[in-house]
ZAMI-751245 format. One record per residue (C-alpha): residue number from 0; residue in three letters; x, z, y. Coordinates in steps of 0.02 Angstrom, whole numbers, plus 32768, in hexadecimal, padded with zeros to 4 digits. Last residue first. Layout:
N
REC    nr   rest     px     pz     py
REC   NUM    ala      X      Z      Y
...
***
This chain:
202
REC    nr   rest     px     pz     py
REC   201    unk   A6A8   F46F   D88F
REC   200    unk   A672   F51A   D850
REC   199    unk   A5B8   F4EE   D817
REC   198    unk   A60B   F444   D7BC
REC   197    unk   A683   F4BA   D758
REC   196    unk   A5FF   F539   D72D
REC   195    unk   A590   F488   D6FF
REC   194    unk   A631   F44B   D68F
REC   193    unk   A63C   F4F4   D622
REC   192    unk   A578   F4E2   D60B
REC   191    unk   A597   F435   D5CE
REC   190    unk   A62B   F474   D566
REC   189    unk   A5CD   F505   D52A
REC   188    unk   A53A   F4AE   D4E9
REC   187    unk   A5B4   F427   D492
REC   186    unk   A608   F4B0   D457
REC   185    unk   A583   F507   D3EB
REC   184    unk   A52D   F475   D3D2
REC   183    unk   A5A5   F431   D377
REC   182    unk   A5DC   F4DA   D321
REC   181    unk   A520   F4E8   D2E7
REC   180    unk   A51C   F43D   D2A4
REC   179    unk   A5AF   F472   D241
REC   178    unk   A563   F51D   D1F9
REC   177    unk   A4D2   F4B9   D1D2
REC   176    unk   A520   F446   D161
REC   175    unk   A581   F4C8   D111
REC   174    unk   A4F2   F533   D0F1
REC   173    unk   A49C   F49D   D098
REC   172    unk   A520   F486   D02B
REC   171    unk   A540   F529   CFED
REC   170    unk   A474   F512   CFBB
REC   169    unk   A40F   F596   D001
REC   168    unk   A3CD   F630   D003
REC   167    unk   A402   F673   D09B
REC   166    unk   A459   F710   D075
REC   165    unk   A49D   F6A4   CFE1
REC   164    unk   A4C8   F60C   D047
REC   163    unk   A524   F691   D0D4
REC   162    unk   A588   F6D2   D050
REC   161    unk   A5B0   F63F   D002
REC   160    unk   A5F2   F607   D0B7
REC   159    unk   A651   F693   D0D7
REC   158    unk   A608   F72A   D154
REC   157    unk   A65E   F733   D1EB
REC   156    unk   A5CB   F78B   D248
REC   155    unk   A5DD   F716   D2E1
REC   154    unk   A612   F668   D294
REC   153    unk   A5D2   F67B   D1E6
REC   152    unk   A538   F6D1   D1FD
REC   151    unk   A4FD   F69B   D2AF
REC   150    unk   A517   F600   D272
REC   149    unk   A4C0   F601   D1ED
REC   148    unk   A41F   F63D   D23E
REC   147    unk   A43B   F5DA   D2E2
REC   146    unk   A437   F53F   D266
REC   145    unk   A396   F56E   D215
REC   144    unk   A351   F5AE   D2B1
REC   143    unk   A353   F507   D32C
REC   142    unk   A3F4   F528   D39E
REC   141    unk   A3C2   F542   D458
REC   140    unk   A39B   F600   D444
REC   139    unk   A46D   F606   D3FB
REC   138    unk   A494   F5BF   D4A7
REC   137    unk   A44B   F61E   D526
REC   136    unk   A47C   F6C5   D4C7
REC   135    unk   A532   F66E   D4C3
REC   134    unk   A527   F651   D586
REC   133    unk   A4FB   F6F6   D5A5
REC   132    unk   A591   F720   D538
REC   131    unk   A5E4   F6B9   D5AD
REC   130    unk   A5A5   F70B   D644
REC   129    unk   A5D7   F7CE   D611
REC   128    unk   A68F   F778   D5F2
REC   127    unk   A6EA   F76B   D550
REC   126    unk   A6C0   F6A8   D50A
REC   125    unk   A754   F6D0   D469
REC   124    unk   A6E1   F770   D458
REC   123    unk   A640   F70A   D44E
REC   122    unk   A690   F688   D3F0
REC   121    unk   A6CB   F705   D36B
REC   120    unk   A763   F760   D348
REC   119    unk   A744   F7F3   D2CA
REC   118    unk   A6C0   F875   D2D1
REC   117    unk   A628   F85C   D329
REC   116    unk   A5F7   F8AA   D3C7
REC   115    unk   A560   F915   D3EB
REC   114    unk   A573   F955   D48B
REC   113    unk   A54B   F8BA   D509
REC   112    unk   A4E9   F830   D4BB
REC   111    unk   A4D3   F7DE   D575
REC   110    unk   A441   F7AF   D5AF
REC   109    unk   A3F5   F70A   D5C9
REC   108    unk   A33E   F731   D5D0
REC   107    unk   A2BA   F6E0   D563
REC   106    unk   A236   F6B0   D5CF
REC   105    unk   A180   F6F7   D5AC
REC   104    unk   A0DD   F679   D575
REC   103    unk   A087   F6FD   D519
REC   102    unk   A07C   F684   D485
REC   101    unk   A140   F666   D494
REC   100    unk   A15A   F722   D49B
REC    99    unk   A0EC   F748   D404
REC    98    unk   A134   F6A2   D3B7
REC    97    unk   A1E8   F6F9   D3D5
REC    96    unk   A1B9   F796   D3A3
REC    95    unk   A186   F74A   D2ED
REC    94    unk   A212   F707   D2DB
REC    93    unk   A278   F799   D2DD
REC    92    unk   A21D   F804   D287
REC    91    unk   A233   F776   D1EA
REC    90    unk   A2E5   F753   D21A
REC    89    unk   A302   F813   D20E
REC    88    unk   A2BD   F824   D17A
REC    87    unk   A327   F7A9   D122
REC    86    unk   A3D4   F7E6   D15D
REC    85    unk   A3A5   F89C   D134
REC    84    unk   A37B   F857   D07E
REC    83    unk   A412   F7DA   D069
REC    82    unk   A473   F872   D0C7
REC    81    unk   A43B   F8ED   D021
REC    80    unk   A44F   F873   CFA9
REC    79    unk   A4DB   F8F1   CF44
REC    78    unk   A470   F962   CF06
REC    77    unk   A3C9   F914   CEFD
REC    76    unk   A349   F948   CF80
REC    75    unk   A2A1   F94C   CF2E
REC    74    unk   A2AE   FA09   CF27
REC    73    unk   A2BB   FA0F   CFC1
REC    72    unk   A22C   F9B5   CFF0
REC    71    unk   A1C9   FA22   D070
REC    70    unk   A269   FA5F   D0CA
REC    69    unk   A2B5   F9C1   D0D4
REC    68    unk   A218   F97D   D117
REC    67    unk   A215   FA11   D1B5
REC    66    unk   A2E2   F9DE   D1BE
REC    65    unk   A29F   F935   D1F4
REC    64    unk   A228   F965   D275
REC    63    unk   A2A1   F9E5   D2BE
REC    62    unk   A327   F953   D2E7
REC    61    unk   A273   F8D6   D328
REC    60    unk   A255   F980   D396
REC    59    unk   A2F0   F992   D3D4
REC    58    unk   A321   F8D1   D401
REC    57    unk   A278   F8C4   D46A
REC    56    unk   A2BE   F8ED   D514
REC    55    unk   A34A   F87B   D4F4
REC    54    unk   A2FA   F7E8   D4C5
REC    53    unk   A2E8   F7B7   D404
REC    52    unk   A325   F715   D3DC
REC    51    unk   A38A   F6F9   D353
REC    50    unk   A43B   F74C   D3A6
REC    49    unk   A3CD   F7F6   D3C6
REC    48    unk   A37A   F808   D337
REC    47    unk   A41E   F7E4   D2C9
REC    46    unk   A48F   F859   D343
REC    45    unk   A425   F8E2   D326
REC    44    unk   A41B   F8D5   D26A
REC    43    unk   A4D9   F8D4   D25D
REC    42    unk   A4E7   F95E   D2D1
REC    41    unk   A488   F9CC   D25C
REC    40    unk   A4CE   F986   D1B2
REC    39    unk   A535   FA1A   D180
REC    38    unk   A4E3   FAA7   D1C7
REC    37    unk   A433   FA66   D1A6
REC    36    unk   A45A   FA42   D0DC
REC    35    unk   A4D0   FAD8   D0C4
REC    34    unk   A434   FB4C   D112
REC    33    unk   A3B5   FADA   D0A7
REC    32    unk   A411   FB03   D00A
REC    31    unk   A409   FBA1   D02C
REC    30    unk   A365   FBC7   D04A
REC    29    unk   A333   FB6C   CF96
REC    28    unk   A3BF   FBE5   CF44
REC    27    unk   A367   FC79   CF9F
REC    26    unk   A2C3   FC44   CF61
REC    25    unk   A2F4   FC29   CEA9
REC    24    unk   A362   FCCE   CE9E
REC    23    unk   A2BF   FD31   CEE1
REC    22    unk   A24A   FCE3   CE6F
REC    21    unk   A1CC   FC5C   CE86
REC    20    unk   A135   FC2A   CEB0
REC    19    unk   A110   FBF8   CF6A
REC    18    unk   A1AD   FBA0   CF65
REC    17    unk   A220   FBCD   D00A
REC    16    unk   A24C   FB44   D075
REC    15    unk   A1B8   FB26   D0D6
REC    14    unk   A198   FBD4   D0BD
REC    13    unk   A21D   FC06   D132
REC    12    unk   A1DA   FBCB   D1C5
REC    11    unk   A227   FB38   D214
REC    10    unk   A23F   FB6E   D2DB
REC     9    unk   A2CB   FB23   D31D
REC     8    unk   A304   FB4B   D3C7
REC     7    unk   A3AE   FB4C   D374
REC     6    unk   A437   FBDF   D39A
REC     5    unk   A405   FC55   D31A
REC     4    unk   A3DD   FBC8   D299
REC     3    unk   A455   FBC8   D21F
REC     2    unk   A436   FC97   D21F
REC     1    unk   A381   FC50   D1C6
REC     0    unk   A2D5   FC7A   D212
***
């Protein structure tokens, strides 16, 4: 398809993004767009999936799911909004793998999200080994969504907090509030999990 995706096993034909009528400087400019939009927010999208609930195994389908919408709407995309959109559709796929899991009556697995670090110190970095970030996958699937949401955003993406309201759509206030309920859990999870390590050693 695109050179962006030489070494993807993507497969989003190029009429998804190209309009059916158009000229050639209309088409290209549409192609483009999508090339900056995949290059740049790529890993972004991958890590999202993966930290709200999608297993392993499923992570590259739910990542080529949400590039297939971005293809479709485009157009709809505003300059700009373009994470607020990514962010969106990927909590939509996203859910909607975990009730297909949850009605198939699968495990989620506690595995690691190896290769696709974020930037900046995080928990998961400050945690380091293979088995903490196992333990951070455990974790963030423990946190009800709307809390895991925002705190996935501010704590592991390092968005600010009117960032993460506006990819959200919510009050300041409200992302706040759920960005402390996810710290609480977040270390009171890893403090008992911290103390059952300790208790396995004795």
């Amino acid at each position: 398809m695109f050179a962006v995706f030489a070494e993807s096993s993507f497969a989003i034909p190029a009429r998804a993004v190209e309009p059916r009528e158009s000229d050639g400087s209309e088409a290209a400019a549409r192609v483009e767009r999508f090339q900056v939009i995949f290059g740049a927010h790529y890993d972004f999208v991958w890590r999202t999936v993966r930290r709200l609930g999608v297993a392993d195994a499923g992570v590259d389908d739910a990542v080529q799911e949400v590039f297939v919408v971005v293809a479709r709407k485009l157009g709809e995309i505003e300059v700009g909004m373009e994470k607020s959109f990514l962010f969106g559709t990927a909590r939509r796929i996203a859910a909607a793998a975990r009730r297909a899991k949850k009605s198939r009556g699968e495990q989620v697995p506690e595995e690691a999200l190896h290769d696709r670090p974020a930037e900046g110190p995080n928990p998961e970095e400050a945690l380091g080994t293979r088995r903490a970030q196992e333990m951070l996958v455990s974790i963030l699937d423990g946190m009800e969504n709307d809390v895991r949401e925002a705190f996935v955003l501010f704590e592991l993406e390092g968005l600010s907090k009117s960032e993460v309201a506006q990819v959200l759509a919510i009050p300041e206030g409200t992302a706040a509030s759920r960005l402390r309920r996810g710290r609480e859990l977040f270390l009171a999870s890893a403090q008992r999990m911290k103390a059952k390590m300790e208790g396995a050693r004795a």
